[in-house]
PyMOL Python script that loads the backbone (N, CA, C, O; Angstrom):
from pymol import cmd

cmd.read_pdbstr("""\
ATOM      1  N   UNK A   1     -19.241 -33.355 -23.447  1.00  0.00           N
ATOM      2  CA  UNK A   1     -20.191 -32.495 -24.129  1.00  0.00           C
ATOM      3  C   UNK A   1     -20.785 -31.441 -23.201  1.00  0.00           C
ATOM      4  O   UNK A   1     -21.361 -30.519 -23.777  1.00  0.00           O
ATOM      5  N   UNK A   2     -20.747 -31.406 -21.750  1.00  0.00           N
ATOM      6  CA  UNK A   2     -21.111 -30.690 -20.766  1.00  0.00           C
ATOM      7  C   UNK A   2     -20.590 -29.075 -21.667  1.00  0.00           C
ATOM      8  O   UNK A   2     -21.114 -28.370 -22.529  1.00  0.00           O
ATOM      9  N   UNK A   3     -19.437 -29.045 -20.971  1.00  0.00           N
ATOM     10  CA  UNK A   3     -19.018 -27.999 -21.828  1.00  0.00           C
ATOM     11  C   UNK A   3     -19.590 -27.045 -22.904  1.00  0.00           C
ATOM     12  O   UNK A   3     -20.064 -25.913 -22.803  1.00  0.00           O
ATOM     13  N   UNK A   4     -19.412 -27.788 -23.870  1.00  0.00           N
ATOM     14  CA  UNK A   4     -19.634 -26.831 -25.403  1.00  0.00           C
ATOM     15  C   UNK A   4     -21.040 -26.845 -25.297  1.00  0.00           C
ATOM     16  O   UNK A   4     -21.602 -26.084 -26.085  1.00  0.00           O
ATOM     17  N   UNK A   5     -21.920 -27.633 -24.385  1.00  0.00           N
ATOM     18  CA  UNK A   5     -23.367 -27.626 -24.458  1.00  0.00           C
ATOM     19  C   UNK A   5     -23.718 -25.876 -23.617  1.00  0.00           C
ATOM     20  O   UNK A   5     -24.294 -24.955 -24.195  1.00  0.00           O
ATOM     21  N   UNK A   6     -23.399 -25.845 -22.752  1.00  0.00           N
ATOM     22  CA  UNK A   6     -22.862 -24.838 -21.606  1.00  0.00           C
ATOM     23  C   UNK A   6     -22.381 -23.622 -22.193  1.00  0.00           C
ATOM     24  O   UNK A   6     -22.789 -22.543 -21.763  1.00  0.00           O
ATOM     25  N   UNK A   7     -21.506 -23.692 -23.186  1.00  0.00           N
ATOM     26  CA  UNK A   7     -20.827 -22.507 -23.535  1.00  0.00           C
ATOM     27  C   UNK A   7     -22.063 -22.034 -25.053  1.00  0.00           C
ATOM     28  O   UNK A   7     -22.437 -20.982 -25.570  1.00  0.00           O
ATOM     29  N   UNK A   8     -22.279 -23.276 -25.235  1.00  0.00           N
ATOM     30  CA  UNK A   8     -23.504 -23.066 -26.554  1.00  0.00           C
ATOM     31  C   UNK A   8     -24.971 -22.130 -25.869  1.00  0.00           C
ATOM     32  O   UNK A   8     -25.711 -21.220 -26.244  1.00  0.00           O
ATOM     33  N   UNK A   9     -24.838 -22.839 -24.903  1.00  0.00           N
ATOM     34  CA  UNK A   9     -26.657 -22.069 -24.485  1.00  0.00           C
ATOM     35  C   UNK A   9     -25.586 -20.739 -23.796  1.00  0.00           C
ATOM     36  O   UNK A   9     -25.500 -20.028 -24.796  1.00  0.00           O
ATOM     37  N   UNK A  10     -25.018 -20.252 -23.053  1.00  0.00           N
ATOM     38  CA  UNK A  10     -24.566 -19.003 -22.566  1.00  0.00           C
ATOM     39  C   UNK A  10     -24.773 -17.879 -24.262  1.00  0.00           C
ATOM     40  O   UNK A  10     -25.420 -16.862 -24.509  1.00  0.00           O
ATOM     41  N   UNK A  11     -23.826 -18.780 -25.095  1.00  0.00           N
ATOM     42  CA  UNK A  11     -23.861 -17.494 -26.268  1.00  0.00           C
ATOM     43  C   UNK A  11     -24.985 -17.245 -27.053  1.00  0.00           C
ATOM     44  O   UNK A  11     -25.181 -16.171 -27.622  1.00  0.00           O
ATOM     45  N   UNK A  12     -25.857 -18.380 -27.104  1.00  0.00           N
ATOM     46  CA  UNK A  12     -27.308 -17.730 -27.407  1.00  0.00           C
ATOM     47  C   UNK A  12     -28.289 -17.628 -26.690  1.00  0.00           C
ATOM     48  O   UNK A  12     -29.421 -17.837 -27.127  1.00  0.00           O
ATOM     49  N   UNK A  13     -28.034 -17.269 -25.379  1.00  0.00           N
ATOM     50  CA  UNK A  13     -29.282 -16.621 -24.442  1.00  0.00           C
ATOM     51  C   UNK A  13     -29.558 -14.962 -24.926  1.00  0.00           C
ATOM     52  O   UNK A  13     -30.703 -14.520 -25.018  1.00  0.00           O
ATOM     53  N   UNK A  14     -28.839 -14.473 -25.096  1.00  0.00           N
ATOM     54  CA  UNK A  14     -29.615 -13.310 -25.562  1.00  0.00           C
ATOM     55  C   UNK A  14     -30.726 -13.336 -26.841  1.00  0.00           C
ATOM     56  O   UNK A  14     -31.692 -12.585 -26.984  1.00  0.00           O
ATOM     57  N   UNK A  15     -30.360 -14.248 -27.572  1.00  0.00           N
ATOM     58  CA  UNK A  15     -30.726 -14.434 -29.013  1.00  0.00           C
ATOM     59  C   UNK A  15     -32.434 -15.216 -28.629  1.00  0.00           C
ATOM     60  O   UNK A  15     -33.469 -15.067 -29.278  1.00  0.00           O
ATOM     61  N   UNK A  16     -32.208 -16.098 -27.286  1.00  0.00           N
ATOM     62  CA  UNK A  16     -32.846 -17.057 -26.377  1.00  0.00           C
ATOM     63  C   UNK A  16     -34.422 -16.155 -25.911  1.00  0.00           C
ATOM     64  O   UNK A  16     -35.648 -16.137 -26.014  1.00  0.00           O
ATOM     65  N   UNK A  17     -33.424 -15.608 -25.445  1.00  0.00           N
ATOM     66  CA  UNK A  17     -34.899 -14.184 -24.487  1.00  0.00           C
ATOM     67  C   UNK A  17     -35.457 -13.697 -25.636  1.00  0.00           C
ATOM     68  O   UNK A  17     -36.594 -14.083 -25.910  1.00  0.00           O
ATOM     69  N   UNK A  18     -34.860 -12.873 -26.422  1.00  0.00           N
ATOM     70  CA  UNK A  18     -35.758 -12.248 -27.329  1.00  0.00           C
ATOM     71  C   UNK A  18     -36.955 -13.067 -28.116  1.00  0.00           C
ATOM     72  O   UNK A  18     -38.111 -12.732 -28.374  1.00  0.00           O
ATOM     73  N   UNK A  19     -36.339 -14.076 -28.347  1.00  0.00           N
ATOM     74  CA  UNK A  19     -37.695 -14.976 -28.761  1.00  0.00           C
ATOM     75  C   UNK A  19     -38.529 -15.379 -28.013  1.00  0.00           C
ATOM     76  O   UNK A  19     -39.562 -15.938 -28.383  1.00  0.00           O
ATOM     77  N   UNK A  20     -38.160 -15.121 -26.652  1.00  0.00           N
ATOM     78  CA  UNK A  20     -39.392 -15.670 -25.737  1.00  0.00           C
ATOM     79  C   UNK A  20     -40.103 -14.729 -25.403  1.00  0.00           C
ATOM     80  O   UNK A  20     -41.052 -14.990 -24.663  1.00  0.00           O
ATOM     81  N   UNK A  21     -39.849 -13.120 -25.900  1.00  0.00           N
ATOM     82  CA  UNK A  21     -40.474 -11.987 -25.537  1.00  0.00           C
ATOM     83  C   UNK A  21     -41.780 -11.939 -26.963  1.00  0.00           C
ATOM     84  O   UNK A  21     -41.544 -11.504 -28.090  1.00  0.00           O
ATOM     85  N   UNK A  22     -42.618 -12.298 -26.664  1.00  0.00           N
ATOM     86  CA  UNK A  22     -43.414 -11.934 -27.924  1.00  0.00           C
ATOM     87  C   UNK A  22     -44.689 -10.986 -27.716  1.00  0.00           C
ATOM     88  O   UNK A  22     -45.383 -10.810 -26.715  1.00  0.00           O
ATOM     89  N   UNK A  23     -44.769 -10.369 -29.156  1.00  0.00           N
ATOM     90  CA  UNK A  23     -45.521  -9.294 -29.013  1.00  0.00           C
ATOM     91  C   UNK A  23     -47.139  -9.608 -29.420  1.00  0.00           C
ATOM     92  O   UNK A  23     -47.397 -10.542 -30.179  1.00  0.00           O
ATOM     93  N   UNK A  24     -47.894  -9.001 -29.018  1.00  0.00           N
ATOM     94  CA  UNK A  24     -49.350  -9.609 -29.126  1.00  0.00           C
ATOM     95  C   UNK A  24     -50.060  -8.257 -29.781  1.00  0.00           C
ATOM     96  O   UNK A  24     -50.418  -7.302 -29.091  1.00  0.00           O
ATOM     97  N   UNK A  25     -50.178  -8.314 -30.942  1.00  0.00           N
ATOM     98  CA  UNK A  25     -50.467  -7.023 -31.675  1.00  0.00           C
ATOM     99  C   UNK A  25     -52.201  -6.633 -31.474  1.00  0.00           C
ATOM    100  O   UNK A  25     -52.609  -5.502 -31.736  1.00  0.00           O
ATOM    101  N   UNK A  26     -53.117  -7.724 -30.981  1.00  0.00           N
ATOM    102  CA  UNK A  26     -54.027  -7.709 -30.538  1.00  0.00           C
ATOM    103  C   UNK A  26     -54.644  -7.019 -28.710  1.00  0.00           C
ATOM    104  O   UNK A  26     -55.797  -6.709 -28.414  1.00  0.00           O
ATOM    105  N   UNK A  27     -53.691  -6.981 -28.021  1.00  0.00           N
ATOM    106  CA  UNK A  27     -53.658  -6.407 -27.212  1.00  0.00           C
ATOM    107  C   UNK A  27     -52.627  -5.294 -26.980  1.00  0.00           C
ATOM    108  O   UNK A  27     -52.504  -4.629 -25.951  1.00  0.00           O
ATOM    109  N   UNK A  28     -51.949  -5.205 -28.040  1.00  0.00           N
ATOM    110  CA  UNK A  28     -50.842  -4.503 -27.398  1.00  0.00           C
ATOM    111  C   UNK A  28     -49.783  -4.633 -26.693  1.00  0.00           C
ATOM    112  O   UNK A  28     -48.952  -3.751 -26.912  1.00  0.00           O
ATOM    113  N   UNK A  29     -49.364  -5.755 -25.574  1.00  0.00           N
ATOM    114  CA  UNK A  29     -48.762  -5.941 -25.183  1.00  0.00           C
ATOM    115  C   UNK A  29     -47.785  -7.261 -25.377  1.00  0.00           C
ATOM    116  O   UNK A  29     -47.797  -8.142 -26.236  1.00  0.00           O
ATOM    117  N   UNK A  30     -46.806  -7.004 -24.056  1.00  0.00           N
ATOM    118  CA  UNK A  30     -45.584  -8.318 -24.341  1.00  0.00           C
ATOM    119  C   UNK A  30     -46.121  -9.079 -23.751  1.00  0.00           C
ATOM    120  O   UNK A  30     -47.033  -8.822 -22.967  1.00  0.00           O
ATOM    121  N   UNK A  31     -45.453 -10.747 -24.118  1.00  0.00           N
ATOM    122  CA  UNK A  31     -45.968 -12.084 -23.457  1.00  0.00           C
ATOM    123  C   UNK A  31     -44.867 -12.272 -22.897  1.00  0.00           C
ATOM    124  O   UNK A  31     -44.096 -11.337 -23.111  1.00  0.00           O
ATOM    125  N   UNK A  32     -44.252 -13.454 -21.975  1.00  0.00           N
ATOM    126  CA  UNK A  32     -43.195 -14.066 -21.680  1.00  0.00           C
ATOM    127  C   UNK A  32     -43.359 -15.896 -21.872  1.00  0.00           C
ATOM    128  O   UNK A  32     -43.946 -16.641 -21.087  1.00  0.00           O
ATOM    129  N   UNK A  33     -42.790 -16.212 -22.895  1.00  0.00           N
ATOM    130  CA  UNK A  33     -43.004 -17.419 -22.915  1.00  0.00           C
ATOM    131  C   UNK A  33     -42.003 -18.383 -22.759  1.00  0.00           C
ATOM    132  O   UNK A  33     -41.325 -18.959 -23.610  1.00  0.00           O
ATOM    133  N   UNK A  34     -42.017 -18.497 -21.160  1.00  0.00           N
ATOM    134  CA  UNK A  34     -40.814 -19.307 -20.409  1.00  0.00           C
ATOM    135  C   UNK A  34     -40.651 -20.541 -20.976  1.00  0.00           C
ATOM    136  O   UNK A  34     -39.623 -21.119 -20.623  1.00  0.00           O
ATOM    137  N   UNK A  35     -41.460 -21.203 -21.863  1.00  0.00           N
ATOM    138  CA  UNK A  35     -41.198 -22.781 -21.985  1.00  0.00           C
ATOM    139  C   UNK A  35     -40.329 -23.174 -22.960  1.00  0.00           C
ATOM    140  O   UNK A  35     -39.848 -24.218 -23.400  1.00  0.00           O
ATOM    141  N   UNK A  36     -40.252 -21.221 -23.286  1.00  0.00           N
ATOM    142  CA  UNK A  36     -39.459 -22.167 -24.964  1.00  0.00           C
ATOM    143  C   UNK A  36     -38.019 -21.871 -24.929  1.00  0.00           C
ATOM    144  O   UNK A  36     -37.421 -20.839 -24.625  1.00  0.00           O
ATOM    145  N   UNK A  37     -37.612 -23.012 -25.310  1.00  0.00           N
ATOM    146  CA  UNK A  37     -35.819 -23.985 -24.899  1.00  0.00           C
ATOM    147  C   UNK A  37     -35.990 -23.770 -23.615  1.00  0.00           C
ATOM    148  O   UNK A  37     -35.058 -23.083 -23.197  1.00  0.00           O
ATOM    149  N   UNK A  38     -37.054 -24.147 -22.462  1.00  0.00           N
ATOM    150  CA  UNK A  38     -37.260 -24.497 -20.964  1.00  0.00           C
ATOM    151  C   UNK A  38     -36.094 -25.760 -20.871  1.00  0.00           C
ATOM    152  O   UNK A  38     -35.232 -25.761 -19.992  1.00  0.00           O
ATOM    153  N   UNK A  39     -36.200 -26.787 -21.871  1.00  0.00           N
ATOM    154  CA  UNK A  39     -35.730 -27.950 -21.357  1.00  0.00           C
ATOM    155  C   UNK A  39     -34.004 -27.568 -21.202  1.00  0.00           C
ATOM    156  O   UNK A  39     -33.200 -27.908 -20.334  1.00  0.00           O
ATOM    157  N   UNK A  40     -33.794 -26.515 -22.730  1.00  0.00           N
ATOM    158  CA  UNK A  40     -31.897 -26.662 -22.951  1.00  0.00           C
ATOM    159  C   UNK A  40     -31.671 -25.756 -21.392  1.00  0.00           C
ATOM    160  O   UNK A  40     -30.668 -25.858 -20.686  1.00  0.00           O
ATOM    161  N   UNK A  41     -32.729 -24.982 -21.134  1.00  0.00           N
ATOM    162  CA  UNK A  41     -31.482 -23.885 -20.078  1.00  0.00           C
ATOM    163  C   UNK A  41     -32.012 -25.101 -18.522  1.00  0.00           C
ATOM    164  O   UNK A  41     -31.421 -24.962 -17.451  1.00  0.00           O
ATOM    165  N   UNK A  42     -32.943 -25.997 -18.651  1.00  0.00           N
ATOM    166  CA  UNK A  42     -32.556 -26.696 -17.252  1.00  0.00           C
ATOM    167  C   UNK A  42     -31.620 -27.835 -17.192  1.00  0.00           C
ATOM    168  O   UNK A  42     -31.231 -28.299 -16.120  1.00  0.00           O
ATOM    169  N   UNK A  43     -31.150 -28.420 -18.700  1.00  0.00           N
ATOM    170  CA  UNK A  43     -30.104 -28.986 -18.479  1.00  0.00           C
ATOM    171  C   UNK A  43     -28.827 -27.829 -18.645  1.00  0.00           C
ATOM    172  O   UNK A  43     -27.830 -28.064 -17.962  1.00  0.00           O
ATOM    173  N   UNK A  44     -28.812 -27.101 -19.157  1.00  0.00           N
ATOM    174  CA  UNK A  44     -27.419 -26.581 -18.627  1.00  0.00           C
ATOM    175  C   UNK A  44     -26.783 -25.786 -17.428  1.00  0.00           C
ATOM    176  O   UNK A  44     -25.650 -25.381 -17.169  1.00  0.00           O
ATOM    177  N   UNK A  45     -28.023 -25.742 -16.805  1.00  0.00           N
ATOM    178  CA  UNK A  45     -27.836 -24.857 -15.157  1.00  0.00           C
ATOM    179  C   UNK A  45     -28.475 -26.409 -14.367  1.00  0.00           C
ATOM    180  O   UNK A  45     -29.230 -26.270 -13.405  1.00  0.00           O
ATOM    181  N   UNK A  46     -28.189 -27.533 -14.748  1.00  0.00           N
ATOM    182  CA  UNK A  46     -28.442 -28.726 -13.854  1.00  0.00           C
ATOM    183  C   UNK A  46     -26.700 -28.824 -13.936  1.00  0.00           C
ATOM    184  O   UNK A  46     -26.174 -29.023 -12.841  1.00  0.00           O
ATOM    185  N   UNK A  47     -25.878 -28.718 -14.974  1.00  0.00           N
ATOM    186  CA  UNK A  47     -24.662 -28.891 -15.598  1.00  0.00           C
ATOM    187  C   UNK A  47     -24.031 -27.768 -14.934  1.00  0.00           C
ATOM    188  O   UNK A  47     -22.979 -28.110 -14.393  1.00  0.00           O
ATOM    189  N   UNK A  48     -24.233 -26.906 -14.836  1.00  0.00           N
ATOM    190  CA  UNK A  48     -23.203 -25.574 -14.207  1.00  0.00           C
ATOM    191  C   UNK A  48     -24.169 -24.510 -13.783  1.00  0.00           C
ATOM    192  O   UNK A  48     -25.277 -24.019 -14.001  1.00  0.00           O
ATOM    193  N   UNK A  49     -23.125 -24.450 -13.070  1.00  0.00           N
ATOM    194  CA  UNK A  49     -23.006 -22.751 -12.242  1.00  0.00           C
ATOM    195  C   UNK A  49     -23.051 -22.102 -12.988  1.00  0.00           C
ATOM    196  O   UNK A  49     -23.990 -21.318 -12.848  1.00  0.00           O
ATOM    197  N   UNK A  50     -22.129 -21.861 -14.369  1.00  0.00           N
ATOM    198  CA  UNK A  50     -21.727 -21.247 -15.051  1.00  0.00           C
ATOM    199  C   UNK A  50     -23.259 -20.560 -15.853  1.00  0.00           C
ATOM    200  O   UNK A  50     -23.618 -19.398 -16.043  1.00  0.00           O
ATOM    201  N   UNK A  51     -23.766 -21.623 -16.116  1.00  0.00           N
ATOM    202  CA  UNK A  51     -25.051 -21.639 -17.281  1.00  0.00           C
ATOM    203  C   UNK A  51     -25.958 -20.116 -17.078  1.00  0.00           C
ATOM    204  O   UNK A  51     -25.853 -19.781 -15.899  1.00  0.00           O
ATOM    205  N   UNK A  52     -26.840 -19.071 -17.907  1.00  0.00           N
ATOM    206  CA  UNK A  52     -27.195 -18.263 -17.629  1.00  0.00           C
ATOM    207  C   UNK A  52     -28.996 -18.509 -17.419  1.00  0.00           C
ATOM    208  O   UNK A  52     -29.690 -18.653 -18.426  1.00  0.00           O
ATOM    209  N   UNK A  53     -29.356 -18.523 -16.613  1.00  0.00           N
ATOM    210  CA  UNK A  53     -30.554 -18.456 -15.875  1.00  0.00           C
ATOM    211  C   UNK A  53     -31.475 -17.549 -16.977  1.00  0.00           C
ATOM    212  O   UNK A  53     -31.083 -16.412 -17.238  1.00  0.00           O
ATOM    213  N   UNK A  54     -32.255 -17.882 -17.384  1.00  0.00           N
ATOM    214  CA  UNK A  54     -33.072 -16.640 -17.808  1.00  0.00           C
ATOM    215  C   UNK A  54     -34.268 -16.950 -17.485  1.00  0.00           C
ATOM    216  O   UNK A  54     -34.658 -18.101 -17.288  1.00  0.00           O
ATOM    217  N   UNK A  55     -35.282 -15.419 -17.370  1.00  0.00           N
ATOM    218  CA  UNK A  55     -36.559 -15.774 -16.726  1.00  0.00           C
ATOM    219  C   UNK A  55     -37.237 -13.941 -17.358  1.00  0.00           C
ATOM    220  O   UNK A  55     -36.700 -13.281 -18.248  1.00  0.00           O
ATOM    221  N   UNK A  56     -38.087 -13.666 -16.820  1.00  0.00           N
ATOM    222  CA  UNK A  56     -38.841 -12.436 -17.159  1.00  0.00           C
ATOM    223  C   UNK A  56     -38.041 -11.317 -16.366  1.00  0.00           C
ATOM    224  O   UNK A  56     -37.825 -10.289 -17.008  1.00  0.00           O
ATOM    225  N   UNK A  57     -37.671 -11.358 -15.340  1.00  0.00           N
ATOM    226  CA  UNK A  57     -36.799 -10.551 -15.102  1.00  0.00           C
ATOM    227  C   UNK A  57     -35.150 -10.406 -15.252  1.00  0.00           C
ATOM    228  O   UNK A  57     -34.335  -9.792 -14.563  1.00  0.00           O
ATOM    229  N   UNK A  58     -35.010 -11.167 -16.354  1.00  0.00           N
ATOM    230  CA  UNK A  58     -33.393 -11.205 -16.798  1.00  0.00           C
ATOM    231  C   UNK A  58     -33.399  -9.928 -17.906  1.00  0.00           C
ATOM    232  O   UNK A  58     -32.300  -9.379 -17.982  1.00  0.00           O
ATOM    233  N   UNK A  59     -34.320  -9.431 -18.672  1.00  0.00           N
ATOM    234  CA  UNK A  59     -34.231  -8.125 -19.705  1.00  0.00           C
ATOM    235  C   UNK A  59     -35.437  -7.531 -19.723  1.00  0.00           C
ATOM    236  O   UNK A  59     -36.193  -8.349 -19.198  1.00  0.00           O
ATOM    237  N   UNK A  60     -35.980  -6.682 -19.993  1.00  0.00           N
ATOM    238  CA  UNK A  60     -37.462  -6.445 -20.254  1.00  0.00           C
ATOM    239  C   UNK A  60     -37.484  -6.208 -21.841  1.00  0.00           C
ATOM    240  O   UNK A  60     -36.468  -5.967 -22.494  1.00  0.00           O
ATOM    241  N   UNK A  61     -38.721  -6.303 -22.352  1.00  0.00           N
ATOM    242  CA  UNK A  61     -39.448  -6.465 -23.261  1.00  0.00           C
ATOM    243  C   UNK A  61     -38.313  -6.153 -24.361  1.00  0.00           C
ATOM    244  O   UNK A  61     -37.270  -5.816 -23.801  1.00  0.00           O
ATOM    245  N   UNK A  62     -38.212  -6.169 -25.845  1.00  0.00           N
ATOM    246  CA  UNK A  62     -37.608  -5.490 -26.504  1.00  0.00           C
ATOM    247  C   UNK A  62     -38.343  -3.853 -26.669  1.00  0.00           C
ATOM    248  O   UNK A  62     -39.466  -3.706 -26.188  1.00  0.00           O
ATOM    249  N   UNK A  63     -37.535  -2.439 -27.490  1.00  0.00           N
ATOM    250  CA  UNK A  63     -38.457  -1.744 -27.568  1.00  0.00           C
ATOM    251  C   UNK A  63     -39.500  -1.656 -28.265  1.00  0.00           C
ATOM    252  O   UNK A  63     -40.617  -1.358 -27.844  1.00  0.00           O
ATOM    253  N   UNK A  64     -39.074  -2.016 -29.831  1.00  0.00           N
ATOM    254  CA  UNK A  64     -40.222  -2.612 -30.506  1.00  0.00           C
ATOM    255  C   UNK A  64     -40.409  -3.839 -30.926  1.00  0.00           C
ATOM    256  O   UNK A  64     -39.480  -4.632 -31.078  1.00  0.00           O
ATOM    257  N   UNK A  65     -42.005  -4.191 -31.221  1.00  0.00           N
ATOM    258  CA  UNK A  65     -42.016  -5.458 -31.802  1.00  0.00           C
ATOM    259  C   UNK A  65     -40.818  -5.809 -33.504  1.00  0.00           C
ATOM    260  O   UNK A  65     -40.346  -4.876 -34.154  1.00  0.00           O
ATOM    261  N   UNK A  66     -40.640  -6.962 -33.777  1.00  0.00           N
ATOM    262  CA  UNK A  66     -40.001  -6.867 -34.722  1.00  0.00           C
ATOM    263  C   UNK A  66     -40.776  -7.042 -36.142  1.00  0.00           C
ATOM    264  O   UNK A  66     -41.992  -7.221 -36.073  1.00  0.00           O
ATOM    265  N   UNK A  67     -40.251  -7.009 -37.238  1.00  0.00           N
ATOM    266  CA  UNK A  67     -41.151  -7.153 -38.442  1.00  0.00           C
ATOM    267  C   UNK A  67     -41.861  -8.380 -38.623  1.00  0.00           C
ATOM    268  O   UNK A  67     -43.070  -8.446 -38.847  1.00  0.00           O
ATOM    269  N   UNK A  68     -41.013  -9.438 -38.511  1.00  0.00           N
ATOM    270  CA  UNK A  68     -41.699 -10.065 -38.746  1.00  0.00           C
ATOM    271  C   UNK A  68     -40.423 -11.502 -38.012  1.00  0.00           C
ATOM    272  O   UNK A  68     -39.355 -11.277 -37.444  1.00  0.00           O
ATOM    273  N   UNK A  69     -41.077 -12.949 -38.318  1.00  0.00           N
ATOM    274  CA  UNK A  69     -40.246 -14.143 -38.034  1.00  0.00           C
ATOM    275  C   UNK A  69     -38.845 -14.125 -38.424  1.00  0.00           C
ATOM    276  O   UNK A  69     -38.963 -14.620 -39.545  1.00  0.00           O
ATOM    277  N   UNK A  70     -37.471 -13.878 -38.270  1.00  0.00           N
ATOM    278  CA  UNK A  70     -36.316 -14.331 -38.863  1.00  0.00           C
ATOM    279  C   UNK A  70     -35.711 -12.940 -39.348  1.00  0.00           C
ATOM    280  O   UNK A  70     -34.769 -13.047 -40.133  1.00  0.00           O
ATOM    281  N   UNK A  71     -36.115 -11.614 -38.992  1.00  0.00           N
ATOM    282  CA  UNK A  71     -35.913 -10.494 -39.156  1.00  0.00           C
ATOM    283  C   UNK A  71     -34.350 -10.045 -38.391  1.00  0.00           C
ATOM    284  O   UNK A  71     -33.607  -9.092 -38.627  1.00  0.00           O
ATOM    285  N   UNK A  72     -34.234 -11.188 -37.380  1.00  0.00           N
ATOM    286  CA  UNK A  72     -32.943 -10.845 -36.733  1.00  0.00           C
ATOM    287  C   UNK A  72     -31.941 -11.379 -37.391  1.00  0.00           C
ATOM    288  O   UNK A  72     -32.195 -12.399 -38.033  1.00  0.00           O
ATOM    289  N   UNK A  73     -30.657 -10.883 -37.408  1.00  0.00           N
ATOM    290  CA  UNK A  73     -29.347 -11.863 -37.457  1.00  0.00           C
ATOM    291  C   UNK A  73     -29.153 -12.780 -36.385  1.00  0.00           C
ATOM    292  O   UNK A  73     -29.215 -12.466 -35.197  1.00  0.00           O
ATOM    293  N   UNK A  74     -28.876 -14.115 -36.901  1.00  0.00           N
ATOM    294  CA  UNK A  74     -28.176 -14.800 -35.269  1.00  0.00           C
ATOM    295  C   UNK A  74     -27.230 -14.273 -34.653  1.00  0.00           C
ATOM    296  O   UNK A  74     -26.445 -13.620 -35.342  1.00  0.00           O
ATOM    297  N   UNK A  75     -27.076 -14.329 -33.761  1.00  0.00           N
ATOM    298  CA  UNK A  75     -25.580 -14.183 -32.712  1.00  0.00           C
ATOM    299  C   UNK A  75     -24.275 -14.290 -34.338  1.00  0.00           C
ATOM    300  O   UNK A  75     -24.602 -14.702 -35.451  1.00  0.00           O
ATOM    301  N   UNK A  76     -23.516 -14.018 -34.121  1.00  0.00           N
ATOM    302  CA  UNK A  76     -21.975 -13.762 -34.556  1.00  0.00           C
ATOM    303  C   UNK A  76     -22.321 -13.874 -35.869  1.00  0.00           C
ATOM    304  O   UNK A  76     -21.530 -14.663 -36.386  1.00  0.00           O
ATOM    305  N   UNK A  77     -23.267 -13.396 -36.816  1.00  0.00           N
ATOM    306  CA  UNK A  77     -23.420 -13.847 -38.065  1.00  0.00           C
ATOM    307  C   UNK A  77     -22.376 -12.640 -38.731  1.00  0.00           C
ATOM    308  O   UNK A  77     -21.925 -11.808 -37.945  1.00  0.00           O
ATOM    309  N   UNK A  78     -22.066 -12.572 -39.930  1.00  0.00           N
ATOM    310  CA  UNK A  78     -21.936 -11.514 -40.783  1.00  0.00           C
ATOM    311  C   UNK A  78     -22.608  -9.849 -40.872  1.00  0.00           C
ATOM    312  O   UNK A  78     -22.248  -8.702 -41.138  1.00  0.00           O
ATOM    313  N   UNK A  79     -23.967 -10.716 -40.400  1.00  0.00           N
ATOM    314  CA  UNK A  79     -24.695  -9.164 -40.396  1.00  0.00           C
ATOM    315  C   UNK A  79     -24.424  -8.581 -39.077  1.00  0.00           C
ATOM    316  O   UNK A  79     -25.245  -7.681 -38.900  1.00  0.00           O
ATOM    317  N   UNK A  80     -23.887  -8.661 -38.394  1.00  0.00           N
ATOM    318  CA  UNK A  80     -23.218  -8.271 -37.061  1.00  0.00           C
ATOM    319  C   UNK A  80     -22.124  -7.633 -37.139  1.00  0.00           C
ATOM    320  O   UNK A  80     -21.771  -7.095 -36.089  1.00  0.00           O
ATOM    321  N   UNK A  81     -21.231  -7.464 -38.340  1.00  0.00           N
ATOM    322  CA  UNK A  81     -20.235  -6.852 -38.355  1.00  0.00           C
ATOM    323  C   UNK A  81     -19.965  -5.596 -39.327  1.00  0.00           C
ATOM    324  O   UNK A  81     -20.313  -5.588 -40.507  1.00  0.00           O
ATOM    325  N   UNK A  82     -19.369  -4.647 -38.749  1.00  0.00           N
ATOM    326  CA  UNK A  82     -19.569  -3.727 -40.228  1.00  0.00           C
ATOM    327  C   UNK A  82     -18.555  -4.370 -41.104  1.00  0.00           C
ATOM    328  O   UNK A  82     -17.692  -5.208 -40.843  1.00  0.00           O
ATOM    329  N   UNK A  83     -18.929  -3.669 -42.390  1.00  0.00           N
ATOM    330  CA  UNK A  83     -18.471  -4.205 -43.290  1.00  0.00           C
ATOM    331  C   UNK A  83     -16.895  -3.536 -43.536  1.00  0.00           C
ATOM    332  O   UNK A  83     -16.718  -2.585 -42.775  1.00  0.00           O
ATOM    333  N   UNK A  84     -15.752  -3.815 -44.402  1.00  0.00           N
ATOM    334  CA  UNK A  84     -14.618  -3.791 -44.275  1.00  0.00           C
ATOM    335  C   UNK A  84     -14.172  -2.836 -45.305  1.00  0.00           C
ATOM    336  O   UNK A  84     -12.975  -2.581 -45.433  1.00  0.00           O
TER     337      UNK A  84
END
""", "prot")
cmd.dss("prot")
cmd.show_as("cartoon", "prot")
cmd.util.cbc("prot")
cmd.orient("prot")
């Protein structure tokens, strides 16, 4: 399970960061909230080399806040592709 655990957190670290970037409409500014899936990315960089590290300096902020909770597509969904 090393593996697909490994190859699972690599393909949604981007999807990973953005949720940990949150916007604070009360101040204006971005938060970084390292704890969240803290536990999946220290078992999979305990598991590999391979695994992608993320931290506050792996992307900066998004440009804007987003609308609202669930506003994104996941990683490889449908809405990711143009249409045919």
């Amino acid at each position: 399970m090393l593996g697909p655990f490994v190859r699972d957190w690599n393909a949604a670290s981007d999807w990973i960061q953005r949720e940990r970037w949150k916007w604070d409409p009360d101040t204006q500014k971005w938060s970084y909230r390292s704890q969240l899936y803290a536990n999946y990315q220290w078992a999979a960089c305990t598991w590999s080399k391979e695994a992608r590290k993320l931290s506050r300096a792996s992307t900066p902020p998004p440009a804007h806040p987003s609308e609202g909770p669930g506003d994104e597509p996941l990683p490889g969904s449908t809405e990711d592709k143009p249409e045919a």
